[in-house]
Residue, then its C-alpha position, 0 to 999 in steps of 0.5 A: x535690726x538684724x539681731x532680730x532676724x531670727x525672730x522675724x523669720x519664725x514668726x512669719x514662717x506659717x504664713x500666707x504670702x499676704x498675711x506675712x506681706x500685712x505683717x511687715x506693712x504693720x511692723x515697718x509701717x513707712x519703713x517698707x517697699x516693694x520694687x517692681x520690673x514688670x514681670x511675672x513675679x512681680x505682677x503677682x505681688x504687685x496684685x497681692x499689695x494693691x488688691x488688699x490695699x495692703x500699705x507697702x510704697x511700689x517703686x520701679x527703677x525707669x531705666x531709660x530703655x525698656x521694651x514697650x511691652x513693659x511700658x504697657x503693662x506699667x500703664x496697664x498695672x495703673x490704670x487697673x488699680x488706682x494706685x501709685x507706683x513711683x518712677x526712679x529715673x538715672x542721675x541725669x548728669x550721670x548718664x550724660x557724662x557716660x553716654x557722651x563719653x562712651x556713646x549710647x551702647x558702649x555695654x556691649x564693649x566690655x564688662x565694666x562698661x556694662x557694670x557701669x551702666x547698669x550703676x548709673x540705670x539702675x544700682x545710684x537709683x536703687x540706692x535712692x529708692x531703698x534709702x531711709x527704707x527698712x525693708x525691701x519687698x522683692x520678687x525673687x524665686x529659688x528656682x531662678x538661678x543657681x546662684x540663689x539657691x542658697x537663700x531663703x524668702x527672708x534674708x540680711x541684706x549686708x549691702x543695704x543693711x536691710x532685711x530683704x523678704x521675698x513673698x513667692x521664693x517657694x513658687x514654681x513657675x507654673x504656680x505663678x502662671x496659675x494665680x495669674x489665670x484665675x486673678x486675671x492679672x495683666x503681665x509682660x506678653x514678652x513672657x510668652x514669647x520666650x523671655x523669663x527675664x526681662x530687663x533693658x531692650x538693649x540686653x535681652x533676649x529670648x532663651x530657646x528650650x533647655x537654655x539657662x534662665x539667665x541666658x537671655x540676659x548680657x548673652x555676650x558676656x560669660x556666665x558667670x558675670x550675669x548679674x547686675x548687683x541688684x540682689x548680690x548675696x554677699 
């Protein structure tokens, strides 16, 4: 497959976001997914699959401890499409061992413990989600994080031995909040209140103006440590 990334990447390059998503369903046809956390960026493209039926499998890891509001604009999305969006939850004996060993927070204690919650929540239930999988849909943007510059809106995923599309790498957040405007599209409220990124109640938090985008994720941990290996680069 990755010989052929080359190819691939030349061929969708003069395309549309939904033309080139309506060419990776025909090409990987089973083969291809598309996962979703609710925010802004993956609202749109969870628009662009549904609303032109487009045949791409949306999944969201269910990690056990989202804010309401995503949880609302997780019924909200289907009861506005008709569509499924299939739930993976954590290995339960997974999480029993580690919550009762370590208790309920014990994220806050230590990067490891962070990391090995974030394996259990989100990382063995990714792992499921992509397996058998082609390709992965995601809702990454270039301007997000500093770390991400250096990619592009087609990529190897030499993890996941994979190839990783990102439809609206290109956009700017205000293209975002404008194709959410004028298609009417449902998002996190939490948006407008201060986060630009949104994952598990327990580690995040709002960002106040000029604060990095990432700031508001595992704010008590150092800079350098915050991603969660969902979309490792290397």
């Amino acid at each position: 497959m990755r010989e052929h990334f080359t190819a691939i990447a030349e061929k969708i390059k003069n395309l549309d976001p939904v033309e080139a998503l309506r060419y990776f369903a025909e090409h990987y046809a089973g083969k291809i997914v598309f996962s979703t956390s609710f925010g802004w960026e993956d609202q749109v493209i969870t628009h662009m699959i549904f609303a032109n039926d487009i045949p791409i499998k949306v999944f969201t890891l269910e990690t056990g401890r989202l804010f309401p509001e995503t949880y609302y604009v997780w019924n909200r999305t289907l009861d506005i499409y008709k569509k499924p969006i299939v739930a993976y939850h954590p290995n339960a004996e997974l999480l029993q061992d580690m919550v009762s060993a370590k208790g309920p927070n014990s994220f806050y204690e230590s990067v490891d413990n962070r990391k090995h919650c974030c394996y259990i929540r989100k990382m063995e239930p990714l792992k499921r989600a992509l397996t058998g999988n082609t390709l992965w849909v995601t809702g990454i943007r270039s301007e997000q994080s500093l770390n991400r510059h250096d990619m592009s809106n087609l990529e190897w995923d030499e993890q996941n031995q994979m190839i990783k599309f990102h439809p609206i790498f290109d956009w700017s957040l205000d293209d975002l909040k404008e194709y959410i405007k004028i298609n009417n599209i449902v998002y996190n409220t939490l948006h407008d209140k201060g986060f630009p990124s949104i994952g598990c109640a327990p580690c995040t938090r709002a960002v106040a103006p000029g604060e990095d985008f990432r700031a508001g994720r595992w704010w008590w941990e150092d800079q350098s440590k915050k991603e969660c290996g969902l979309h490792a680069t290397t």
